[in-house]
BAMAR-823322 format. One record per residue (C-alpha): residue in one letter; residue number from 1; z, y, x. Coordinates in steps of 0.5 Angstrom, whole numbers, m for minus. Last residue first. Layout:
<sites>
{guse=A; guro=NUM; c3=Z; c2=Y; c1=X}
...
</sites>
This chain:
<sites>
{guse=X; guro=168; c3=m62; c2=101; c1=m66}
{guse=X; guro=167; c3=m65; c2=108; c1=m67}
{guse=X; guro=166; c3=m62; c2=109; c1=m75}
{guse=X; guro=165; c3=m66; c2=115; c1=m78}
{guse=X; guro=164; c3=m63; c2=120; c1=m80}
{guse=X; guro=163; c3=m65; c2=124; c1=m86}
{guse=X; guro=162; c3=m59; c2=126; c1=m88}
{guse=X; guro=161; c3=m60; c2=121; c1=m94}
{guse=X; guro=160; c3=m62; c2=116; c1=m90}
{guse=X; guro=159; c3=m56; c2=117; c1=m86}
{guse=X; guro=158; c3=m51; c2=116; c1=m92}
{guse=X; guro=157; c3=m55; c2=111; c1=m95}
{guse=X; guro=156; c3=m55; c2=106; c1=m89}
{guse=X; guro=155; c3=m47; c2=108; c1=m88}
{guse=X; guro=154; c3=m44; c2=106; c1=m93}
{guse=X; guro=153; c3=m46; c2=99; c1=m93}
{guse=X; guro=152; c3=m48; c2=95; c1=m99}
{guse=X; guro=151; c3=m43; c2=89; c1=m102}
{guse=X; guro=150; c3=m47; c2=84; c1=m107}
{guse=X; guro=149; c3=m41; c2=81; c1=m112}
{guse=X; guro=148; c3=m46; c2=83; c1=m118}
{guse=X; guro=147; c3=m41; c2=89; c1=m121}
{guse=X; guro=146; c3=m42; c2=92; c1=m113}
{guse=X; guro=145; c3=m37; c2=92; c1=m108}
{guse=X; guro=144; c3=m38; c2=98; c1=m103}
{guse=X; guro=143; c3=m38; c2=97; c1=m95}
{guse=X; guro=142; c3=m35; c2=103; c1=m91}
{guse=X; guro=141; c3=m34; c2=103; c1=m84}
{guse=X; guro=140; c3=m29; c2=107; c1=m80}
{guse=X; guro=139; c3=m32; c2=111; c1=m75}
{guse=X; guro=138; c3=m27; c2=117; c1=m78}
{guse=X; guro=137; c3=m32; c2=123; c1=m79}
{guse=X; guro=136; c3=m39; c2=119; c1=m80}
{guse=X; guro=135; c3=m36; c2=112; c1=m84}
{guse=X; guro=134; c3=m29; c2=115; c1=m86}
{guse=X; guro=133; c3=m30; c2=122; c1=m88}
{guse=X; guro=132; c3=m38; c2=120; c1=m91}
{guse=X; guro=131; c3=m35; c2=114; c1=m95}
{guse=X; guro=130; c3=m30; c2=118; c1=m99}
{guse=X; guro=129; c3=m35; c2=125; c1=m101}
{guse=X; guro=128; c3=m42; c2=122; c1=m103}
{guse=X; guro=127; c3=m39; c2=114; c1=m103}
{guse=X; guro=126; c3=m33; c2=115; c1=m106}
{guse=X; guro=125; c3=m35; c2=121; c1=m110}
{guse=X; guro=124; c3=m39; c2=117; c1=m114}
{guse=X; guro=123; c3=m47; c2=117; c1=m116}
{guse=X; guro=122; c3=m48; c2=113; c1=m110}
{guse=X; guro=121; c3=m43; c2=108; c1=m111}
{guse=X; guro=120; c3=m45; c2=106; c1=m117}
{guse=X; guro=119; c3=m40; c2=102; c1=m121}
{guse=X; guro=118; c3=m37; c2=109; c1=m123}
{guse=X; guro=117; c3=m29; c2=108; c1=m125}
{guse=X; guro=116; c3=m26; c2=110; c1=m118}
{guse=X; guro=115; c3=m22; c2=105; c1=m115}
{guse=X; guro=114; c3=m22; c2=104; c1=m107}
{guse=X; guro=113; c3=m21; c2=97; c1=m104}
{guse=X; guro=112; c3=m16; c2=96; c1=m99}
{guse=X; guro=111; c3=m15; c2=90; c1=m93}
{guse=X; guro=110; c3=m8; c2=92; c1=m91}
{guse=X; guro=109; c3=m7; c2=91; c1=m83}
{guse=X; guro=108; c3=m3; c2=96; c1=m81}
{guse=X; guro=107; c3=m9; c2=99; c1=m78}
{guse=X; guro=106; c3=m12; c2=99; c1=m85}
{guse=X; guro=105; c3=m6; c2=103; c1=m88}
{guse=X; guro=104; c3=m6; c2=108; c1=m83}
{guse=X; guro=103; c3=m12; c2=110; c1=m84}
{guse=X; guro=102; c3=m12; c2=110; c1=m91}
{guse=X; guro=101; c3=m5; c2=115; c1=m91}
{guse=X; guro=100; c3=m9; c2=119; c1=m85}
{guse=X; guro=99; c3=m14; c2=119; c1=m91}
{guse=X; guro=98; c3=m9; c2=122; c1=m96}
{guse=X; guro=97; c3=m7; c2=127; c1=m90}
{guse=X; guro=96; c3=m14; c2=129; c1=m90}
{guse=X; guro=95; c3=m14; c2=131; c1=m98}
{guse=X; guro=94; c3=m8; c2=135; c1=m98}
{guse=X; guro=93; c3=m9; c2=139; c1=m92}
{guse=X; guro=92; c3=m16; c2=141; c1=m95}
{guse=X; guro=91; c3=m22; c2=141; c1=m90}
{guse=X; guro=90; c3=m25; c2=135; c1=m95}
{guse=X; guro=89; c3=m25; c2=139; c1=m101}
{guse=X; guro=88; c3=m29; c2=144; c1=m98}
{guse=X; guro=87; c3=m34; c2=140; c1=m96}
{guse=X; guro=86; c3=m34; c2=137; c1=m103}
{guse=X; guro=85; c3=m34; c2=143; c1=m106}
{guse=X; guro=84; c3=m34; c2=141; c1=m114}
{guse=X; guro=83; c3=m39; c2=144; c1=m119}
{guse=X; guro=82; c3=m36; c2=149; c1=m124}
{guse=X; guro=81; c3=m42; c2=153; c1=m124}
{guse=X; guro=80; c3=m38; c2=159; c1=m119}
{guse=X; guro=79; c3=m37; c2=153; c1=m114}
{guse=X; guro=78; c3=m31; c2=148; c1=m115}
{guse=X; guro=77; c3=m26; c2=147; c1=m110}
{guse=X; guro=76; c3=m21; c2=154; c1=m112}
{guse=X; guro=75; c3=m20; c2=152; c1=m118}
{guse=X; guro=74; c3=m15; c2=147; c1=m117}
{guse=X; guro=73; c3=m16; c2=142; c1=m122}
{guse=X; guro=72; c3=m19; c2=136; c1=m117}
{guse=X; guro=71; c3=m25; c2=132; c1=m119}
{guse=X; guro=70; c3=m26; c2=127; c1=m113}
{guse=X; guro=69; c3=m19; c2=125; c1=m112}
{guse=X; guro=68; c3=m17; c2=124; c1=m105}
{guse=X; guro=67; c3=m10; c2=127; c1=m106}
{guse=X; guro=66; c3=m8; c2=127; c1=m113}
{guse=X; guro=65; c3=m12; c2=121; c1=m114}
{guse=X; guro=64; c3=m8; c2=117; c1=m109}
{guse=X; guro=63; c3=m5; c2=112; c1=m114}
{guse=X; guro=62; c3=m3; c2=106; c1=m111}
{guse=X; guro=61; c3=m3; c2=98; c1=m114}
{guse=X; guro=60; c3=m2; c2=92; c1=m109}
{guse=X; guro=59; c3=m4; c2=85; c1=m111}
{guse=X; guro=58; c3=m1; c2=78; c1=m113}
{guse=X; guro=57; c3=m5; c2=79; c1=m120}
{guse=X; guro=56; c3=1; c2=81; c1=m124}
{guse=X; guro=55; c3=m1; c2=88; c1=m119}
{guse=X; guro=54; c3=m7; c2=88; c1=m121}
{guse=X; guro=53; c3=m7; c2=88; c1=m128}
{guse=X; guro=52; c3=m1; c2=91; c1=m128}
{guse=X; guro=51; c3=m3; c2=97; c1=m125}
{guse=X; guro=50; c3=m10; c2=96; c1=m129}
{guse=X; guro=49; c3=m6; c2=98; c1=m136}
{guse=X; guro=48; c3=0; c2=103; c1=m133}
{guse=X; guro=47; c3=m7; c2=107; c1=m130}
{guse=X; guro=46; c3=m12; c2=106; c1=m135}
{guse=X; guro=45; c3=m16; c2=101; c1=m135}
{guse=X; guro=44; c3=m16; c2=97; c1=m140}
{guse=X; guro=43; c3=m17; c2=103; c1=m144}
{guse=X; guro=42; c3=m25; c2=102; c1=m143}
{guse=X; guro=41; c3=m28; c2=108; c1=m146}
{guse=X; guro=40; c3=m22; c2=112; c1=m147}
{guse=X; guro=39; c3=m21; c2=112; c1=m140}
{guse=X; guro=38; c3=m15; c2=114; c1=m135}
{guse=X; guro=37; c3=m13; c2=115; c1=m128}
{guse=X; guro=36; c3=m15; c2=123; c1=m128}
{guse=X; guro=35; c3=m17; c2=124; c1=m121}
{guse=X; guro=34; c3=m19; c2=118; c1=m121}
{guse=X; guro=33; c3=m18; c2=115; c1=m112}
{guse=X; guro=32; c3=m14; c2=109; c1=m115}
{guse=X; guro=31; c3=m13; c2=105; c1=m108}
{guse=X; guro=30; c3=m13; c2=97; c1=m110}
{guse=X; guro=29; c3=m9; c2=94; c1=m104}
{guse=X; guro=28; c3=m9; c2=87; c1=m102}
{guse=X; guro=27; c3=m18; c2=85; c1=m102}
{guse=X; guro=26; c3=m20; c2=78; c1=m101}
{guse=X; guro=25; c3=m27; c2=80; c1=m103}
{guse=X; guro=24; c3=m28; c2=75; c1=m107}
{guse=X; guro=23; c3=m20; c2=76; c1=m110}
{guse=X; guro=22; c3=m23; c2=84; c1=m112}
{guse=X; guro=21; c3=m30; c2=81; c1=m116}
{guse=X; guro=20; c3=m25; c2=76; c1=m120}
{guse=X; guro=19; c3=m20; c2=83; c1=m121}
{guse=X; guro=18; c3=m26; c2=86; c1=m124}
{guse=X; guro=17; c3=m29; c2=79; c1=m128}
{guse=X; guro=16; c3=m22; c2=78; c1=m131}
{guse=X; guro=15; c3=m21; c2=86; c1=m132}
{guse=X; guro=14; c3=m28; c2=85; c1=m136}
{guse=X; guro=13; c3=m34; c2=89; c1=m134}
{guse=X; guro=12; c3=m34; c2=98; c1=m137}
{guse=X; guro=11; c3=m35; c2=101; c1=m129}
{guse=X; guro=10; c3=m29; c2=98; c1=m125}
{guse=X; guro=9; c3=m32; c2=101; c1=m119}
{guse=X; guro=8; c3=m30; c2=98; c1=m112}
{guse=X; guro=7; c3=m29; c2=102; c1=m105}
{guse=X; guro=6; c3=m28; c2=98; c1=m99}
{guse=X; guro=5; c3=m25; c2=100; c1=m92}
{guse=X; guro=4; c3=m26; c2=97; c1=m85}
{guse=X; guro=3; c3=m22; c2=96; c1=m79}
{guse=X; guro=2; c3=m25; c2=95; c1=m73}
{guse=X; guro=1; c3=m23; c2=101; c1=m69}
</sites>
């Protein structure tokens, strides 16, 4: 599959400069992956507020937090700390078919960014736990749009950090 997906993170920048980083990237579909879609520290871009946003700016909004979120409420995701069990999030039914949803999403053609709110991706469930499905489980590649307009590819980071090493 040639198909690609990206991943954005709205972080605290102007909605002008975030929707601007979008149309550079000729991104069509904006994936809200926030489990809960609201901020106190930058309300523009809470959900009604950044569903306008992009949708006035010619673009397609869609909440998938409730299904690829990555801090679900059900209990049984989250360790005996509190913290989120990825993989066992990942082997939900809810969460693959939410990537099925992605998957077929691209092979209609869409060109989708996933949304969360952390401008690094490598603190953010969309690379620790999105990109993985998508680049190691899928053989869909990830490219993650940085503040700055750089884009970096999932996959590097994801080997590096398993400690593979990429042969050729």
């Amino acid at each position: 599959m040639q198909s690609t997906i990206y991943t954005i993170g709205h972080s605290n920048q102007g909605m002008a400069a975030f929707l601007k980083l979008l149309k550079d990237n000729a991104i069509q579909v904006v994936v809200d992956v926030r489990s809960a879609p609201y901020s106190r520290f930058v309300p523009r871009f809470n959900k009604k507020e950044i569903e306008t946003a992009v949708t006035d700016a010619g673009l397609k909004y869609v909440f998938m937090g409730n299904a690829i979120g990555g801090k679900p409420s059900e209990p049984r995701y989250r360790d005996a700390n509190g913290k989120v069990m990825y993989d066992t999030l990942a082997a939900s039914d809810s969460f693959q078919q939410g990537l099925d949803r992605l998957t077929k999403g691209l092979l209609a053609g869409w060109i989708i960014a996933l949304m969360c709110a952390e401008e690094d991706p490598l603190k953010c469930h969309r690379h620790l736990l999105l990109a993985r499905e998508f680049e190691l489980k899928r053989s869909i590649p990830v490219w993650h749009i940085r503040s700055d307009n750089t884009r970096i590819r999932a996959r590097k980071y994801l080997e590096e950090s398993s400690g593979q090493m990429k042969l050729f």
